[in-house]
C-alpha positions as CSV (number, residue, x, y, z in Angstrom):
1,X,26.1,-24.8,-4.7
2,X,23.3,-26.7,-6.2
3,X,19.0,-26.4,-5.8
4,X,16.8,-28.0,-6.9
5,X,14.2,-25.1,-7.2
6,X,14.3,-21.5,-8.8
7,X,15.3,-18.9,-6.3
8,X,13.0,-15.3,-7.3
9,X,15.3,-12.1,-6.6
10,X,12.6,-9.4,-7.0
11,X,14.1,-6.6,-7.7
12,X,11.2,-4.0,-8.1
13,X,11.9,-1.4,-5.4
14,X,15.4,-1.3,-6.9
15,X,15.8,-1.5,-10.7
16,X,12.3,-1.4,-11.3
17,X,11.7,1.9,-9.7
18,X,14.3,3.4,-12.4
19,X,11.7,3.2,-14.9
20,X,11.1,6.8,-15.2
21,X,8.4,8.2,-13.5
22,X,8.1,5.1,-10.7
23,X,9.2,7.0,-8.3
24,X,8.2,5.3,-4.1
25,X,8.5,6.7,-0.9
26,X,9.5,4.8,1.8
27,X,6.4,3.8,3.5
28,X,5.0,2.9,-0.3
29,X,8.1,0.6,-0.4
30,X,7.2,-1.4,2.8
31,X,3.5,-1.6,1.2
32,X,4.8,-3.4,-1.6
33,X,7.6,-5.3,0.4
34,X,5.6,-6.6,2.5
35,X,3.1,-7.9,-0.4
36,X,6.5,-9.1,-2.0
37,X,6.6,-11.5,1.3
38,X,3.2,-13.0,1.0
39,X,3.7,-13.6,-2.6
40,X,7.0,-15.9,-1.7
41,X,9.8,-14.0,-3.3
42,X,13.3,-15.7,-2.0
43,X,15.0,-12.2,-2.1
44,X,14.4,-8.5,-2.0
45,X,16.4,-6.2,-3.3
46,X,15.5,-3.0,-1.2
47,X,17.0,-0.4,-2.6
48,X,21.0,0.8,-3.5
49,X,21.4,2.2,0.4
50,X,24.8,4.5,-0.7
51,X,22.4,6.5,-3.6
52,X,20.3,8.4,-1.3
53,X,18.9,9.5,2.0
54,X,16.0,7.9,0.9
55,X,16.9,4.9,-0.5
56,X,18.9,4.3,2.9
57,X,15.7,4.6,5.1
58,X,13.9,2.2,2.5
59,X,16.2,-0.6,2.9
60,X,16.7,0.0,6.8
61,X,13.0,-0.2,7.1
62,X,11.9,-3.1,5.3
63,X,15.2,-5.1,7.0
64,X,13.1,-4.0,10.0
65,X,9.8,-5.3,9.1
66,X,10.3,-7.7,6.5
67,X,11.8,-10.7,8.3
68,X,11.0,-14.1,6.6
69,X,12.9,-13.7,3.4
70,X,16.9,-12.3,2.3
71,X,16.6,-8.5,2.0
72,X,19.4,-7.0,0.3
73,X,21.3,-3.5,-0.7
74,X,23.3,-3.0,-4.0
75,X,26.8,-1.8,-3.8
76,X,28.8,-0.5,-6.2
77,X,32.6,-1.9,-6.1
78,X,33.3,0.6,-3.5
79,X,34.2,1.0,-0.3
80,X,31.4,4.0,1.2
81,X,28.6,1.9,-1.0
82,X,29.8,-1.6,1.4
83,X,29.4,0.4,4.1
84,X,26.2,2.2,3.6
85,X,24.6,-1.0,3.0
86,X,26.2,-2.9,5.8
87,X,24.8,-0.8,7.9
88,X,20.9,-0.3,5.9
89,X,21.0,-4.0,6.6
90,X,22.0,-4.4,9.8
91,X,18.3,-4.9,11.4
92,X,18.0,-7.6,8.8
93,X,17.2,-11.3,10.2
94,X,18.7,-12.2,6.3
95,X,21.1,-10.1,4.9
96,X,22.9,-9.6,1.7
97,X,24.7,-7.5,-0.2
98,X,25.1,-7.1,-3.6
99,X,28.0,-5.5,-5.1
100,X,29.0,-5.3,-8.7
101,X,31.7,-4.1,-11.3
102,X,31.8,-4.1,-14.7
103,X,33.9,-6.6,-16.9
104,X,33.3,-5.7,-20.6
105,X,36.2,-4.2,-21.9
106,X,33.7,-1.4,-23.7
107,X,33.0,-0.5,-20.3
108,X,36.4,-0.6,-18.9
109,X,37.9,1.8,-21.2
110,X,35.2,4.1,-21.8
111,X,33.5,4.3,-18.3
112,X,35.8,2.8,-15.6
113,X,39.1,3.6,-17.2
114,X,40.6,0.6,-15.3
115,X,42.6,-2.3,-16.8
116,X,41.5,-6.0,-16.4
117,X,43.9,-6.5,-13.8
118,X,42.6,-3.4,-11.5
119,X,39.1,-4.3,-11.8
120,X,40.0,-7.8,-11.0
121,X,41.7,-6.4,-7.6
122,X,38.2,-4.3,-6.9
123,X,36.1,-7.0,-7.2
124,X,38.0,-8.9,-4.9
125,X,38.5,-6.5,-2.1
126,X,35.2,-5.1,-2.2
127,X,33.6,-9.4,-1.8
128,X,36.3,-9.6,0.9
129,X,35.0,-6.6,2.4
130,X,31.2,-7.0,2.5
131,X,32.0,-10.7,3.6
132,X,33.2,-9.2,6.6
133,X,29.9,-7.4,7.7
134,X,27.5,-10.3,6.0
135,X,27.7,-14.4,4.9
136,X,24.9,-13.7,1.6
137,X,27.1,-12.0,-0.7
138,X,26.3,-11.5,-4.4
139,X,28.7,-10.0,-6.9
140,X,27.1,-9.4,-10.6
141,X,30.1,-8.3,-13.2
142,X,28.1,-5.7,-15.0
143,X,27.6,-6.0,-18.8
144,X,28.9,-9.8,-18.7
145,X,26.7,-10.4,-21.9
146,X,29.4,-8.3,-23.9
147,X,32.7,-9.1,-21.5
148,X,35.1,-11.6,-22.9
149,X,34.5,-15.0,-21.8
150,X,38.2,-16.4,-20.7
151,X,38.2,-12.7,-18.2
152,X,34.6,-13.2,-17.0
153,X,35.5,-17.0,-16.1
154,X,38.9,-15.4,-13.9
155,X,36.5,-12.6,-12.3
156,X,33.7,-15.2,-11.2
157,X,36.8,-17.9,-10.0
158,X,38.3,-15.0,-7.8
159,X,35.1,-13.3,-6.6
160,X,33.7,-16.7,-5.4
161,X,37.3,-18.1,-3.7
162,X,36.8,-14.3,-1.8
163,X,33.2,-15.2,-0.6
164,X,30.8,-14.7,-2.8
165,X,27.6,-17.2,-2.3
166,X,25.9,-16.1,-5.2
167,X,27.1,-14.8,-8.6
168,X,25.0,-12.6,-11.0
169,X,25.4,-12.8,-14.6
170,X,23.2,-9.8,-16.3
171,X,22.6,-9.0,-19.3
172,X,22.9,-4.9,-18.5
173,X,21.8,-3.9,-21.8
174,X,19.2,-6.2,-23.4
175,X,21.7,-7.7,-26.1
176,X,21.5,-11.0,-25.9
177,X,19.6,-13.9,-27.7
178,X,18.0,-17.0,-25.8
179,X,20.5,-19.3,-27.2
180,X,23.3,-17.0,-26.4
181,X,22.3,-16.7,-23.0
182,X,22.2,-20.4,-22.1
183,X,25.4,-20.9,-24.3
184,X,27.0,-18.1,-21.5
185,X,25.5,-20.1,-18.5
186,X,26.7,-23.2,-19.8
187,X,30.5,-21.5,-20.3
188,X,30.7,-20.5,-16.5
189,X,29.6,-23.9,-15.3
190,X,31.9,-25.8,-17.1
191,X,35.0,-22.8,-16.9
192,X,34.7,-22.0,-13.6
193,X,36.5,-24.4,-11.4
194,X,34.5,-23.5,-7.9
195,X,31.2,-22.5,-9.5
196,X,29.4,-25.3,-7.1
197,X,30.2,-23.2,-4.6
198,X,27.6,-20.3,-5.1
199,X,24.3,-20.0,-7.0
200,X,24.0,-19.0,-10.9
201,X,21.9,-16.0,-10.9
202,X,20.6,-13.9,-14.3
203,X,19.8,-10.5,-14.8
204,X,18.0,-9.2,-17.8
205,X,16.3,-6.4,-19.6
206,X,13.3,-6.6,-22.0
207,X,15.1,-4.4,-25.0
208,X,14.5,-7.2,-27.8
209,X,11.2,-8.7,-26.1
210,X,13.4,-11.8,-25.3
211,X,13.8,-11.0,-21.5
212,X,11.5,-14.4,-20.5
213,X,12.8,-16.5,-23.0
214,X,16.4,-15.8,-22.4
215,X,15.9,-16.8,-18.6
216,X,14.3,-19.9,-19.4
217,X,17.2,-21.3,-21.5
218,X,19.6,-19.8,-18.7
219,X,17.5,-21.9,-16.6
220,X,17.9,-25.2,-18.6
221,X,21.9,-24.8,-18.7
222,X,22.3,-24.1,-14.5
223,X,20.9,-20.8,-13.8
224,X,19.2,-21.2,-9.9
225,X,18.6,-17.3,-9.2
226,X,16.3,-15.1,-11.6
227,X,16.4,-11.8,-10.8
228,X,12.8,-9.9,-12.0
229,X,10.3,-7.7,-11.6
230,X,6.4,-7.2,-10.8
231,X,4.5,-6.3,-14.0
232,X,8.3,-6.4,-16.0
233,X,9.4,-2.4,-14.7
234,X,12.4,-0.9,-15.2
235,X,14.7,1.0,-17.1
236,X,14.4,1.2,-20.8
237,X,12.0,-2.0,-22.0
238,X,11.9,-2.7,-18.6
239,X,13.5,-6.2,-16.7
240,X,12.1,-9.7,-17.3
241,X,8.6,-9.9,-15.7
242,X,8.0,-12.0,-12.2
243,X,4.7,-13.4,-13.5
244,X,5.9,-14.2,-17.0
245,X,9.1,-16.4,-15.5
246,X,6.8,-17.9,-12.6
247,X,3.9,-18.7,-14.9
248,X,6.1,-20.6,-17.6
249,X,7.9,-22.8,-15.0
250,X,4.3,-23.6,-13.3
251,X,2.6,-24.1,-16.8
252,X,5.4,-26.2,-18.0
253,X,6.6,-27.9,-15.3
254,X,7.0,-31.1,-16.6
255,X,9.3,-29.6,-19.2
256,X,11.3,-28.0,-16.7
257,X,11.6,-30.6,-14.2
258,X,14.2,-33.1,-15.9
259,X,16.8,-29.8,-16.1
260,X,16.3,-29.7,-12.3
261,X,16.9,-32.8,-11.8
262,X,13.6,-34.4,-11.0
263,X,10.8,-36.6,-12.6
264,X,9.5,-34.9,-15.3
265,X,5.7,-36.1,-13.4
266,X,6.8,-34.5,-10.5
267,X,4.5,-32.1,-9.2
268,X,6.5,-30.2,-6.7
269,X,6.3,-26.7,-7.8
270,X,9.6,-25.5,-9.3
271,X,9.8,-22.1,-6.7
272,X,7.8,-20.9,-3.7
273,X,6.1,-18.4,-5.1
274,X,2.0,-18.9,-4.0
275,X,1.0,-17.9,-7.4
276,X,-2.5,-17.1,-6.2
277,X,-1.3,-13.4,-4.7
278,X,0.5,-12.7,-8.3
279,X,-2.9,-10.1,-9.8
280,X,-2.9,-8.5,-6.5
281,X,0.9,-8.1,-6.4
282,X,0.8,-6.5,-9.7
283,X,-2.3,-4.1,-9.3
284,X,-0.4,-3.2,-6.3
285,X,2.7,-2.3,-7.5
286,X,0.5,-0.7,-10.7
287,X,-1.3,1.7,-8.6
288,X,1.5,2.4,-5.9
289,X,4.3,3.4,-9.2
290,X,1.4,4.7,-11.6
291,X,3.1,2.3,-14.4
292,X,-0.3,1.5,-16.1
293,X,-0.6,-2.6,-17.1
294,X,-1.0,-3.0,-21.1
295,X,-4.4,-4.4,-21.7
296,X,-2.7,-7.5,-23.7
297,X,0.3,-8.3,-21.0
298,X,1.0,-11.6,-21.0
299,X,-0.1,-13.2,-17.4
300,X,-1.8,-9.8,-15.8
301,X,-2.9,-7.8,-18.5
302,X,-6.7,-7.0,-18.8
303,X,-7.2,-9.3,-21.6
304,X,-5.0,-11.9,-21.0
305,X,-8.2,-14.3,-20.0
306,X,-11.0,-12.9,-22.2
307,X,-12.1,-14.0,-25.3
308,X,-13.8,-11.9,-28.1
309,X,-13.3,-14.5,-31.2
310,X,-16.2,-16.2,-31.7
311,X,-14.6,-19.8,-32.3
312,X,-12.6,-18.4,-29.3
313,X,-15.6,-18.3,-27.1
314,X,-17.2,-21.0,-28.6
315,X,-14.9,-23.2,-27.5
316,X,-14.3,-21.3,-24.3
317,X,-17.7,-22.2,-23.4
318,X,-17.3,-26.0,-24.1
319,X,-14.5,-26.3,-22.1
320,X,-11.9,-24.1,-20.7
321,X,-8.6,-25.6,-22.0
322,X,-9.5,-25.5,-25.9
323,X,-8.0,-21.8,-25.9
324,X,-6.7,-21.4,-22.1
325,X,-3.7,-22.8,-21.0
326,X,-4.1,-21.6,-17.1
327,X,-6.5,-21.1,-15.0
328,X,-7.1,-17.1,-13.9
329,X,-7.7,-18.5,-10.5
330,X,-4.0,-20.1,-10.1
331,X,-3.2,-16.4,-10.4
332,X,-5.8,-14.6,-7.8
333,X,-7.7,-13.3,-10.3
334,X,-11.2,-13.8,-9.5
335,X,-14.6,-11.9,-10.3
336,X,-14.9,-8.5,-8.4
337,X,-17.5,-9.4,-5.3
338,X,-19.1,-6.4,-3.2
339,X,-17.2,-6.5,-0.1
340,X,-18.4,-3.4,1.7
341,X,-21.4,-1.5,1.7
342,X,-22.8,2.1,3.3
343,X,-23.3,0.5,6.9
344,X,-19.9,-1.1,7.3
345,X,-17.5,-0.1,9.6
346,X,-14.5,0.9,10.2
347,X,-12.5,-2.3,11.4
348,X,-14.2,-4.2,8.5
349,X,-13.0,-1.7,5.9
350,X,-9.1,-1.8,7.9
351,X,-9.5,-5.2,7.5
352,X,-10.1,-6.0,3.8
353,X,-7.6,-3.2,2.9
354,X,-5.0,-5.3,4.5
355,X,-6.2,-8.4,3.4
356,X,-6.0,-6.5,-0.5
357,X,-2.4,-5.9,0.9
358,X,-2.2,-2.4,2.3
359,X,-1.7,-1.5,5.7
360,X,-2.1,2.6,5.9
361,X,-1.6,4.7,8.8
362,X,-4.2,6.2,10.4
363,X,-4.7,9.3,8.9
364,X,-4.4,7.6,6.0
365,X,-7.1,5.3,6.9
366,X,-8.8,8.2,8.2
367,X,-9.0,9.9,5.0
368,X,-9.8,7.0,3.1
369,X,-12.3,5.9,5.3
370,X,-14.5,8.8,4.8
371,X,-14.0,8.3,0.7
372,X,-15.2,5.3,1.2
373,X,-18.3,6.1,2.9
374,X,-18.8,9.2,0.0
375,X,-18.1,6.4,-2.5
376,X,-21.0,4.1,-1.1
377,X,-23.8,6.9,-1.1
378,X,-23.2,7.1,-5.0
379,X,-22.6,3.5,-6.0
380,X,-24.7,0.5,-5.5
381,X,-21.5,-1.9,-5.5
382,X,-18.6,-1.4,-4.2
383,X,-15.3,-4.0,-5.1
384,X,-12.2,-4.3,-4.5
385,X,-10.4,-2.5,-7.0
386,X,-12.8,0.2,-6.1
387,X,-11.0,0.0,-2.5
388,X,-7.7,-0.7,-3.8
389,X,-7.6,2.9,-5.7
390,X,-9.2,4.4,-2.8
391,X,-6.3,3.5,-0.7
392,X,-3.3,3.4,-3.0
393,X,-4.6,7.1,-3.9
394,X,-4.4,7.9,-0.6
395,X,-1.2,6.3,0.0
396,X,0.4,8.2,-3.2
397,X,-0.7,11.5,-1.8
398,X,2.7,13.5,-0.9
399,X,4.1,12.9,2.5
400,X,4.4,17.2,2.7
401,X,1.4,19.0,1.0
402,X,2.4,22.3,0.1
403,X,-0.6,22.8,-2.8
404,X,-3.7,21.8,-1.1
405,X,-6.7,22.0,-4.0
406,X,-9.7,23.5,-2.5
407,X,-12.1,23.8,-5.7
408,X,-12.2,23.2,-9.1
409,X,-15.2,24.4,-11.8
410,X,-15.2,23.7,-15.3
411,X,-17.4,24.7,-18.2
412,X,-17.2,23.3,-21.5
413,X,-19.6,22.0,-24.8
414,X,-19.2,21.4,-28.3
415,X,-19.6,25.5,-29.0
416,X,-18.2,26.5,-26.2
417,X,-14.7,27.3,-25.0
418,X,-13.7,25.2,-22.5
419,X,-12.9,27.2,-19.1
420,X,-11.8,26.3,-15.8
421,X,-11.6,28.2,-12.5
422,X,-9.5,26.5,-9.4
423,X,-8.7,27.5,-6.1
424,X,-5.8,26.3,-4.2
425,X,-4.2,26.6,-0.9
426,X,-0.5,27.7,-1.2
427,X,2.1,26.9,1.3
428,X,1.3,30.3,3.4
429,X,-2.3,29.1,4.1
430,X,-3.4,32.0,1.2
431,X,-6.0,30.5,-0.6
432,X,-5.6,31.8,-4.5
433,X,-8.5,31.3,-7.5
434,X,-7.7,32.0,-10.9
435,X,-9.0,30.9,-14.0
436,X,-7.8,29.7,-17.5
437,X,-8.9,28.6,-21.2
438,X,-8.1,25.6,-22.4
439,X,-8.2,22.9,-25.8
440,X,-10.4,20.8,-23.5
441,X,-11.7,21.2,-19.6
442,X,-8.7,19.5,-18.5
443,X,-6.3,21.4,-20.3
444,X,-7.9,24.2,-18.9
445,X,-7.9,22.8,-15.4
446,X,-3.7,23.0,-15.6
447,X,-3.5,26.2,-17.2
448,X,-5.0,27.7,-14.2
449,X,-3.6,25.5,-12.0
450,X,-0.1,26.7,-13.3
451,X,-1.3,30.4,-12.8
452,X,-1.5,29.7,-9.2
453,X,1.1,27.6,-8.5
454,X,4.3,29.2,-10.1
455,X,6.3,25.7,-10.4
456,X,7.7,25.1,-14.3
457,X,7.2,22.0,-15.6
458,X,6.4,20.2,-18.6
459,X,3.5,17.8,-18.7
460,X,4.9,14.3,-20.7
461,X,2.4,11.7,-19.8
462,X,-1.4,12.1,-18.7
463,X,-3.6,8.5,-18.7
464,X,-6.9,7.9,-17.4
465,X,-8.2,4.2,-16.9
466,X,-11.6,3.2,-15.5
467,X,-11.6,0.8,-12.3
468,X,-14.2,-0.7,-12.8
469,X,-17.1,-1.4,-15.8
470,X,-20.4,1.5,-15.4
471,X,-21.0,4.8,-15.4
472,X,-20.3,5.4,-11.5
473,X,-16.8,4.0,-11.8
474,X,-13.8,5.5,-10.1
475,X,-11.4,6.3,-12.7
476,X,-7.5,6.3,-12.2
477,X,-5.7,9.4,-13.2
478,X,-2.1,8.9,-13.7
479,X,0.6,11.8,-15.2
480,X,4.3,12.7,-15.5
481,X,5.9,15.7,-15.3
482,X,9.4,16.7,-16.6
483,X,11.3,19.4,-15.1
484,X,15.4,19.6,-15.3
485,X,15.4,15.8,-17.0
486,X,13.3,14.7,-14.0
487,X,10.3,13.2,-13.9
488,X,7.4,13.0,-11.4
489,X,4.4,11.5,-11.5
490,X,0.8,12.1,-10.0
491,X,-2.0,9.8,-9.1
492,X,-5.2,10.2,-7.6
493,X,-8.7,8.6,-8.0
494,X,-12.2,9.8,-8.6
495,X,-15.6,9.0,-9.6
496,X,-15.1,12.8,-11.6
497,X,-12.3,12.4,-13.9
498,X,-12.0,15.9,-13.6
499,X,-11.8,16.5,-10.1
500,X,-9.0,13.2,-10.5
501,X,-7.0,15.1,-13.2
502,X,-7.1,18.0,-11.2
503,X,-6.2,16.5,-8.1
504,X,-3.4,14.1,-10.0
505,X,-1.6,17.4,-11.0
506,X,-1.4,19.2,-7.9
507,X,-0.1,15.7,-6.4
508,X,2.5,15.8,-8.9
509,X,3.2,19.7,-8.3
510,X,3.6,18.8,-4.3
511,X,6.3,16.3,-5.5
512,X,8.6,18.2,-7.7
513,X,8.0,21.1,-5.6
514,X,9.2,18.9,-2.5
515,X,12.6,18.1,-4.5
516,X,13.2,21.7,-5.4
517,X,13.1,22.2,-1.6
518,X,15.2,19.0,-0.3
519,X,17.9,18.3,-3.2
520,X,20.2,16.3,-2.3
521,X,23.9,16.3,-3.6
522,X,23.3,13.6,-6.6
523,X,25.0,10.2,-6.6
524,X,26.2,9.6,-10.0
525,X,25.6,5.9,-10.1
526,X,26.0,2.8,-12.7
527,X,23.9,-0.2,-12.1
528,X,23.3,-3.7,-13.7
């Protein structure tokens, strides 16, 4: 089955919310599926609908709203994980569903305990079996970078003959080489006898920094499906970055066209991805997970259009293209413009939120309404990314909020001990204050914090970033807490970093405290 364009599978809400601490409820999923939509992505992997309550209602609900592009459930090779996501999908205008199995022999023996010929079987019958509740089926024969050749070729040859429309070759562990990765492309094409009946998709991680570069040579030897993620997330070094693949293919084009079979002057774009919504897509899913962009990130990263070099800027000035090779407007990223003030209203500030791509409910929009209006009496100019952390602060509040913080004081100096008193609302309605010495104010802030709320945990990250330049800026508060190997994370956004840090913890508090109460029976799960 041949294209002549570059299918994206983004598979953020899926692999990418492994990366520890990423953590989305359902309704933050839709937020970010439906900007997933506008941005053009061919496919969106949902969630794994067999893993969890949660993940079930995810996928269900975007195959509800989400209706002009594939959304699809992984599988494991089994028969309850077909099912689960057969029925996830079955609102779906587009289904598919994506099953896998491993093939490398490391894996067999050690993991599966299955011989070739059993896992051979599985694969099979489970394609046979989703084929029967969908026509978009993708099998991905997990840890194919390491499985012998001659046994991968057999797998893909019986998976496709069973149904499979598209065939996922990932690279589960980060191993490979770019070279070696378009040398295994170019084995299945020409070893696989019905190959041009489904799509070449790739799957990689970012463990060697090669993630890009290995999906671009895949690309050159047949690959038609990349299968990514906004701002690179997930597990480990994360998966090859959406705006990384999408940028070199537009940048390059000419060089990529020939391998697609087209002029290498043609200036049809290579996928359908409107690059323009790419910087609000990834502040998005930034401030939605709380996985902070590096400032020198290739594509989206603070720096990646300034300039401090003097011969740099020099020539900057001249003319753009002596040290740019893109333009930041081909990805959306423009100069923040003041887009509300004091005397707007409501519908106006509803509006722009959606236009920034969030659609909140409306308490929600209740809530962040009224910060907006606090936010206007203290700044002269208000932008977007001032309104973007307004809302996705809102939106990252818990759905159940047991700790509700009421107050927080702090007192600190250069000779003075820094000390912080806190009062918060428990889940009986009690309101407690206590207070607590610290290394620093917020230090201090936690200590007391941890007086009153009697949840153990073990604080691992804690990140501040400013919004916006100036002394009124909103800053971002972001931290992680570990407790039993789990992590959850807190955001929350003020023009106090300390009433933000404060506020960040008890969010992150509500969450684990919320698990403790609802946990589920855990699905022990392996995924590509």
């Amino acid at each position: 089955m041949a294209t002549d364009r570059i299918l994206i599978f983004d598979t953020t809400l899926r692999d990418g919310e492994q990366c520890p601490g990423a953590s989305l409820n359902t309704d933050e999923k839709l937020v970010i599926a439906r900007q997933l939509s506008r941005l053009g992505v061919d496919v969106i992997e949902a969630g794994f609908a067999y893993a969890s309550p949660g993940d079930f209602e995810a996928v269900q609900t975007i195959a509800k709203e989400v209706r002009d592009c594939v959304i699809c459930s992984l599988a494991r090779a089994i028969p309850a994980d077909i099912e689960a996501a057969a029925k996830a999908l079955e609102p779906a205008a587009h289904p598919r569903i994506h099953t896998f199995i491993s093939t490398s022999d490391i894996h067999l023996e050690h993991q599966l305990r299955k011989s070739r010929a059993e896992v051979l079987d599985i694969a099979v019958a489970m394609v046979t079996k989703a084929k029967g509740y969908v026509e978009d089926v993708e099998f991905s024969p997990m840890d194919a970078a390491r499985s012998d050749p001659e046994y991968l070729y057999q797998v893909l040859t019986a998976v496709i003959a069973a149904g499979a429309t598209t065939v996922n070759i990932p690279d589960t562990v980060g191993y490979l080489l770019p070279e070696e990765f378009g040398q295994l492309i170019k084995g299945i094409k020409e070893n696989v006898p019905n190959i041009d009946r489904a799509v070449i998709s790739v799957h990689g991680h970012n463990d060697l920094g090669v993630a890009t570069a290995n999906f671009l040579e895949a690309i050159k030897q047949g690959a038609r499906q990349v299968e990514v993620t906004i701002n690179g997330i997930g597990e480990r070094a994360g998966n090859t970055a959406l705006e990384e693949l999408v940028m070199a293919l537009h940048v390059r084009r000419s060089y990529f066209n020939p391998f697609l079979g087209r002029p290498a002057d043609s200036t049809e774009p290579l996928t359908r991805i409107d690059t323009t919504q790419i910087y609000k897509t990834s502040r998005l899913v930034s401030s939605l997970t709380g996985m902070v962009v590096q400032p020198n990130k290739a594509i989206v990263g603070a720096n990646a259009f300034a300039h401090e070099s003097g011969i740099h800027q020099d020539g900057v000035l001249k003319h753009r293209q002596t040290y740019e090779i893109m333009d930041a407007r081909t990805i959306g990223w423009q100069a923040n413009q003041i887009v509300l003030g004091k005397h707007s209203g409501r519908h106006a500030f509803r509006a722009r939120l959606q236009e920034l791509g969030f659609d909140l409910h409306d308490q929600e929009l209740n809530r962040a309404f009224l910060r907006f209006k606090e936010l206007a009496d203290k700044k002269k100019e208000i932008t977007d990314r001032d309104l973007e952390a307004i809302a996705s602060d809102e939106m990252q509040t818990p759905l159940v909020v047991n700790f509700r913080l009421e107050r927080v004081q702090v007192s600190c100096g250069d000779h003075e001990i820094p000390t912080a008193t806190v009062t918060v609302r428990l889940p009986s309605g009690e309101e407690r204050t206590d207070a607590a010495t610290g290394t620093g104010p917020v230090d201090a802030i936690y200590k007391a914090i941890n007086r009153v709320v009697a949840v153990p945990n073990r604080l691992v990250e804690f990140a501040v970033q400013s919004v916006t330049a100036g002394i009124d800026a909103i800053g971002e508060v972001t931290i992680r807490l570990e407790h039993n190997q789990r992590t959850y994370s807190g955001h929350a956004a003020n023009t106090d970093i300390i009433v933000a840090s404060a506020q960040a913890y008890v969010n992150a508090l509500n969450r684990l405290y919320n698990a403790l109460q609802h946990q589920p029976t855990p699905v022990v799960t392996s995924q590509t």
